[in-house]
N, C-alpha and C positions, 0 to 999 in steps of 0.2 A: 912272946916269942912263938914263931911257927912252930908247930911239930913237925917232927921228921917223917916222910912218906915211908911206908912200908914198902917191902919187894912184894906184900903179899896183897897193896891193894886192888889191883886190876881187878880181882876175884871177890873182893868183898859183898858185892850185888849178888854173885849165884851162891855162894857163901848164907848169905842171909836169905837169899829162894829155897836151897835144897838142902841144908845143913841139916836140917830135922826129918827127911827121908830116912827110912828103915826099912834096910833090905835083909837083913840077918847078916850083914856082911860091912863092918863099917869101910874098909876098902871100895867098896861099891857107893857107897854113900861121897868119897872123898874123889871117885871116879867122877862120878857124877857134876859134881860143882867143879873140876876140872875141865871136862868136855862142856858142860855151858858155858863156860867163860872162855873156850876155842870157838865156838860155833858164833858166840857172838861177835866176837872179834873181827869175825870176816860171814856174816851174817847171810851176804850174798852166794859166799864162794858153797863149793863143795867139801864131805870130811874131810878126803885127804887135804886139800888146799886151806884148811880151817885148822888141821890138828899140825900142818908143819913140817911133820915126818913120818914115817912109814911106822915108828914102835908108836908114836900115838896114837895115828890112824887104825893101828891091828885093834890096840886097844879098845878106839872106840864103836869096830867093829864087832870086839866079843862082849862089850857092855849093851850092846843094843839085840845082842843074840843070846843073852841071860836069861834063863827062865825065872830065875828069880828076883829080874826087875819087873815091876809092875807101873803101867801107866799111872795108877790111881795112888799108887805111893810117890811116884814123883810129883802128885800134884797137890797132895797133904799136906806138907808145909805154904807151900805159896798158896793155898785157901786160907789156912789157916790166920795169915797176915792181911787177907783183905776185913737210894743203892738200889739201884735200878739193876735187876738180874735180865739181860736181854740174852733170849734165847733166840740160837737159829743153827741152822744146818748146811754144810758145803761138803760140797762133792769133790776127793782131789783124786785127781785121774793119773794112773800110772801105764795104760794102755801101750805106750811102746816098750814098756819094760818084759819084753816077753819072756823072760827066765825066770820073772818074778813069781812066787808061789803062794798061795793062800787069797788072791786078789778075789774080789768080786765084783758081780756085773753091777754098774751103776746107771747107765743106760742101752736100751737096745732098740733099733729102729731098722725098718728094709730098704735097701740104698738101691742109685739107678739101676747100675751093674753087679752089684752085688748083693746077696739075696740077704741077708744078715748081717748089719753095724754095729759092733757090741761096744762097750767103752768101759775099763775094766777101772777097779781103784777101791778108795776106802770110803765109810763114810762119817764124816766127823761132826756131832754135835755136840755145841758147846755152851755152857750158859756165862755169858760177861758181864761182868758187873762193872757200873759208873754209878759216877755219882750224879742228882740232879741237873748237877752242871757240864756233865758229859764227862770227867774225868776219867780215863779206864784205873778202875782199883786193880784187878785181875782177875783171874777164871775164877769162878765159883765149881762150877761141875764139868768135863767136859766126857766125851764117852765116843769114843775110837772104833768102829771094825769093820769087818770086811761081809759084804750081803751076802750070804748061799744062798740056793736057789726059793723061791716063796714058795712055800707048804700049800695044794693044789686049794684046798677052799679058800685062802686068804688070796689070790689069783681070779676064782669065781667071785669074792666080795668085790674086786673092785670092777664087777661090772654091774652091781646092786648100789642103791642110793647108800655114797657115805658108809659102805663097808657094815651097816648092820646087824647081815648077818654073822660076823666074828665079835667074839668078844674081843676088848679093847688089851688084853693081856698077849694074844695073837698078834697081835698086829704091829709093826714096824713104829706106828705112832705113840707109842707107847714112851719110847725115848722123851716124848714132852713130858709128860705126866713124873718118869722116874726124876728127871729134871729139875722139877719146881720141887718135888721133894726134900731132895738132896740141899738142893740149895739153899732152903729155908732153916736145914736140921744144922746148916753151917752156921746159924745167926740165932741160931733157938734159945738160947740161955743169955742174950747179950743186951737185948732188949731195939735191937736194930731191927727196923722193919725193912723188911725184901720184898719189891713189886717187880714181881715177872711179868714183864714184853715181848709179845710174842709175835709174831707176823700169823696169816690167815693161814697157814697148818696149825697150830694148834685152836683151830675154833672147832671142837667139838667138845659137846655134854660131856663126856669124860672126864674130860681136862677142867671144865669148872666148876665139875662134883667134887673132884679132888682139892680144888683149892678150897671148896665149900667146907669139906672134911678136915683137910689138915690148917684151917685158917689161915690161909697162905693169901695174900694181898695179888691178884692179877690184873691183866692189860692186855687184849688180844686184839687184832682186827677184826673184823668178823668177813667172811667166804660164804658161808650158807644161809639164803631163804627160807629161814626154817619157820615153822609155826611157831606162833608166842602169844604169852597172855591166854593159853585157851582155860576157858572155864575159872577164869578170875575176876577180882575185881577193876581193873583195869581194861577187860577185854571189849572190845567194840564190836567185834564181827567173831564168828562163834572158827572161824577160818581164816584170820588174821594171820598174816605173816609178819617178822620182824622188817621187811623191806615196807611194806603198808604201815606198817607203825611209825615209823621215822618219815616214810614222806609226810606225815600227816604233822608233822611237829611243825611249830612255827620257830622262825631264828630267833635266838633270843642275840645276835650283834653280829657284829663282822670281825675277823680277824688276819692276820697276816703271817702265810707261813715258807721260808724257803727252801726250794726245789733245787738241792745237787745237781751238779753235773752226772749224768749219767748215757750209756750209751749213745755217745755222741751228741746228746742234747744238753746245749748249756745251760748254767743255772739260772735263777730266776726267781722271781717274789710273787707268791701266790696269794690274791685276795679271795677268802672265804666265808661262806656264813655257816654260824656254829648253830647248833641245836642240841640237847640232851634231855633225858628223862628216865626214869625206870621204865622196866616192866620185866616179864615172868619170861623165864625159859624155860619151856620146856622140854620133857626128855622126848626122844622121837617114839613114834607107836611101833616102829622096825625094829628096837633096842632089843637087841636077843636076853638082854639083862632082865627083862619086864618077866619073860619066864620062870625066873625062883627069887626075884624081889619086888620089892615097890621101890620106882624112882621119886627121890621128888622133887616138886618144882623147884627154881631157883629165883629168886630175888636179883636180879641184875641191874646195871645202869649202862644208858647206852650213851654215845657222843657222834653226833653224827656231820660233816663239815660236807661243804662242795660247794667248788667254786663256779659259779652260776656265769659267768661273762669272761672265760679263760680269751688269751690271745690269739687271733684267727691263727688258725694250722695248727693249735696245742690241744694236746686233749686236756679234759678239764679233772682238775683233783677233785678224787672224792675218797672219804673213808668214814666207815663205821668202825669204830672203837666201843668194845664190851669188856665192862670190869664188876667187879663186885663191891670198888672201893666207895665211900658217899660222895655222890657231885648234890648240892644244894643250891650251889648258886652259878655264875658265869666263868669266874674265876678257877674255882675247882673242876668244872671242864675244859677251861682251857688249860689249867696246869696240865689234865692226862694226852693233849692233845701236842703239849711241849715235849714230855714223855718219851711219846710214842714217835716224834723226831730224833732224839739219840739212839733208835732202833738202827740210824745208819753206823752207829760208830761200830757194832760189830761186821759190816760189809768188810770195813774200812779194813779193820783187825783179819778177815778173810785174805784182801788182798796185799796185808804184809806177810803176808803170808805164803799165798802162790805166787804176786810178782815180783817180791820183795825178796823174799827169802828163797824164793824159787822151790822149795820144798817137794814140789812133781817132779826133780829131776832127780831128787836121791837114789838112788839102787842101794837097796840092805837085801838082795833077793829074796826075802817074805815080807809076807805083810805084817807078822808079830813084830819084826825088828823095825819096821816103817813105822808101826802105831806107836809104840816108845820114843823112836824118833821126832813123830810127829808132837807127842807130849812136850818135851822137851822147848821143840823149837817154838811150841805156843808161847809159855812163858818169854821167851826170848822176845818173837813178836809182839804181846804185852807189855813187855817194855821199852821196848822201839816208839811204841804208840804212847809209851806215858809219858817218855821223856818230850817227843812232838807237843803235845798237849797241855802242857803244864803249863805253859809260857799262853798260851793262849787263853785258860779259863783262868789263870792270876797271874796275871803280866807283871803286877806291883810286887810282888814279896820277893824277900831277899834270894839271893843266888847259891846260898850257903842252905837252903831245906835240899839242894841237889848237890852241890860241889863242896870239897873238903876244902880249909884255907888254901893249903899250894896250890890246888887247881884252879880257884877261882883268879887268884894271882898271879897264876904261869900264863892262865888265857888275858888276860889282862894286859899282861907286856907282851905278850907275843901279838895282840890287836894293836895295840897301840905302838907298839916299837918304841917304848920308855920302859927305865928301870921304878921309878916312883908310878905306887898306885894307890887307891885311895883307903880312906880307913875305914871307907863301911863296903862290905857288897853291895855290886850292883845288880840292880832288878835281874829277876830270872827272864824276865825277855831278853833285856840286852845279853846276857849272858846265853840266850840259848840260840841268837841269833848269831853271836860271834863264833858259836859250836858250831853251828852249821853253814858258815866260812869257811873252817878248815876241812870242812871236808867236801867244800867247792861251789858252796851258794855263792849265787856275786849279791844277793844284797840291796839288785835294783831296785828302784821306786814302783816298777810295773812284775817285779818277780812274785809280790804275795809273801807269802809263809813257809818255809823249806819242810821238804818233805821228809819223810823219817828215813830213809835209807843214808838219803845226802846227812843228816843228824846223827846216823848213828856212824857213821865214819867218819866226821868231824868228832865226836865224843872218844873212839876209840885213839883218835890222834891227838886228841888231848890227853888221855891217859897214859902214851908213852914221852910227852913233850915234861908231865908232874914226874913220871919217873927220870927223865933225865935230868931236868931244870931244877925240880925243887928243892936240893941242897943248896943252891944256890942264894936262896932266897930264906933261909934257916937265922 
């Protein structure tokens, strides 16, 4: 026999996200898993159109204006429950909110007409975690705030090669570095290895002394020409750069890698040749650090791809990839080369984010009640993207690792328009596909795979179809 649905299950997701939050206030904590399960509900809309009525909306006007909620406590339990750590940073712009207070400048440029463009907002970097297969687990770390203005030497740095002359504690970039930290101190006792992906901001010595130091597993592109190999056994040329070292490598095969859609250009199937090898990194001879220590060299491997014969009018892919992990053979570089393609699923997580969730258009008039807010609605977007997902990397397993029995039976006859349904669950695809029906995929042969907004209001309307229907079905 079925179990009876509860009144309280719509909530049981942020329930099991934010239950273990601790604000000194357990009313705060029950606030909380409240307004996530409003906000997600209508993921798109705005609070007040999210919370329903005006006492909810005050509410969760004074919950995001708490000094005593903190981003980082809201994001303790849903760490805790998450392994590719891919890090990256987005800029979300609040610039017409002129009332807004605490905002800071994210970019500035001299327009035709006017002498100074400024573009005010936060900045949010986050490190996400998937799995091999690209699955999002959820945030590992992420770190919320608003820029003040840069301290006049870290200003003068970046007109110096690569900021130098600041130590790396100064400096804005610093966020990688606290990042891979953090993220690894979450998996320290559990015996799960964490590889952090990073795009070409974090390729600097800093960032893979640190890993060197706290044995942390990395994956970066590499941006900089730097010298390498100098005064090793490896080295060829006593002024060898890392870009001379890799041209000089022969391919060890060819491989195949696909190219998103992006800015306007459609996707596409890249043939490449692969290469890798070690060799030594150096620390730069500018490292203001050389003054009260010895750096030392580092042990790296490098992976180098480029597609040598791209399609006329396409520019041709290329990337160098540096880790510290062993590549020995062909395989073990092309796995970090698979890797370092789930680098798009946190873009993806970005844009359910601003075009999904719309998240630029909140007014909390400060920036502290935005960064709370924006905590929040990460998680939310994390699970927008889990539920999209899941059906795609195990389309075969049952429908019931996501749906409780009444719901996977309520969607079932509500699909089909019969009262008999069957005795096993059906696949999480089929099931995730008829989710995103009700909330207005049609389904075609030429539509693809529904997107998570269309998915997540198909799921929401399947949560009030279990709350009505499934007594019925008891």
């Amino acid at each position: 026999m079925a179990t009876k649905l509860s009144s309280s299950q719509s909530t049981e997701w942020a329930s099991t996200e934010f239950k273990g939050a601790n604000f000194g206030d357990q009313r705060l904590t029950t606030r909380l898993i409240k307004l996530a399960d409003d906000l997600a509900s209508l993921p798109e809309c705005s609070i007040n159109q999210a919370c329903g009525n005006w006492a909810e909306a005050k509410a969760a006007y004074r919950f995001f204006q708490n000094e005593s909620v903190s981003e980082s406590e809201i994001l303790t339990t849903h760490v805790a429950k998450t392994i590719l750590d891919i890090q990256d940073t987005s800029y979300i712009t609040y610039t017409s909110h002129k009332k807004t207070s605490g905002l800071g400048i994210i970019a500035s440029r001299i327009g035709t007409h006017i002498k100074k463009i400024q573009t005010d907002g936060v900045i949010m970097h986050t490190s996400f975690a998937v799995t091999t297969d690209g699955l999002p687990l959820g945030i590992l770390d992420q770190k919320i705030y608003a820029r003040s203005s840069l301290p006049e030497k870290i200003k003068k740095s970046k007109k110096s090669s690569h900021g130098n002359g600041v130590s790396i504690e100064e400096k804005e970039s610093i966020r990688w570095i606290e990042s891979l930290i953090k993220s690894n101190e979450a998996f320290h006792s559990t015996g799960t290895q964490v590889i952090s992906v990073c795009d070409r901001e974090a390729d600097m010595y800093d960032f893979f002394e640190s890993a060197y130091k706290t044995k942390s597993s990395v994956l970066v592109r590499a941006c900089q020409n730097r010298k390498a190999n100098q005064s090793s056994l490896h080295s060829r040329k006593e002024n060898e750069t890392l870009w001379d070292f890799i041209k000089s490598l022969s391919s060890q095969g060819k491989i195949q890698v696909e190219i998103p859609t992006r800015n306007n250009k459609i996707a596409r199937i890249a043939t490449l040749d692969l290469h890798f090898d070690s060799f030594v990194m150096n620390p730069s001879r500018n490292n203001i650090r050389h003054r009260t220590e010895e750096l030392p060299d580092l042990n790296l491997q490098v992976v180098y791809i480029i597609e040598k014969h791209p399609p006329k009018g396409k520019e041709p892919l290329e990337w160098v990839l540096l880790t510290n992990l062993a590549i020995m053979n062909f395989n073990q570089a092309l796995e970090k080369v698979r890797w370092y393609c789930l680098r798009w699923r946190i873009e993806v997580f970005h844009k359910i984010l601003k075009s999904g969730l719309r998240v630029e258009e909140c007014r909390l008039g400060t920036a502290k009640r935005l960064i709370r807010y924006l905590t929040v609605m990460s998680v939310i977007a994390w699970r927008i993207y889990f539920i999209t997902l899941i059906a795609r990397t195990s389309p075969n397993i049952s429908c019931d690792v996501l749906l409780t029995e009444i719901e996977w039976k309520v969607l079932y006859v509500k699909m089909h328009k019969t009262s008999p349904y069957p005795k096993t669950p059906p696949s999480i695809n089929e099931a995730i596909r008829w989710i995103a029906q009700l909330g207005g995929f049609l389904a075609r042969k030429g539509d693809g795979d529904p997107g998570p907004i269309t998915l997540w209001r198909g799921w929401k309307r399947l949560t009030d179809l279990a709350e009505g229907g499934g007594m019925s079905l008891v």
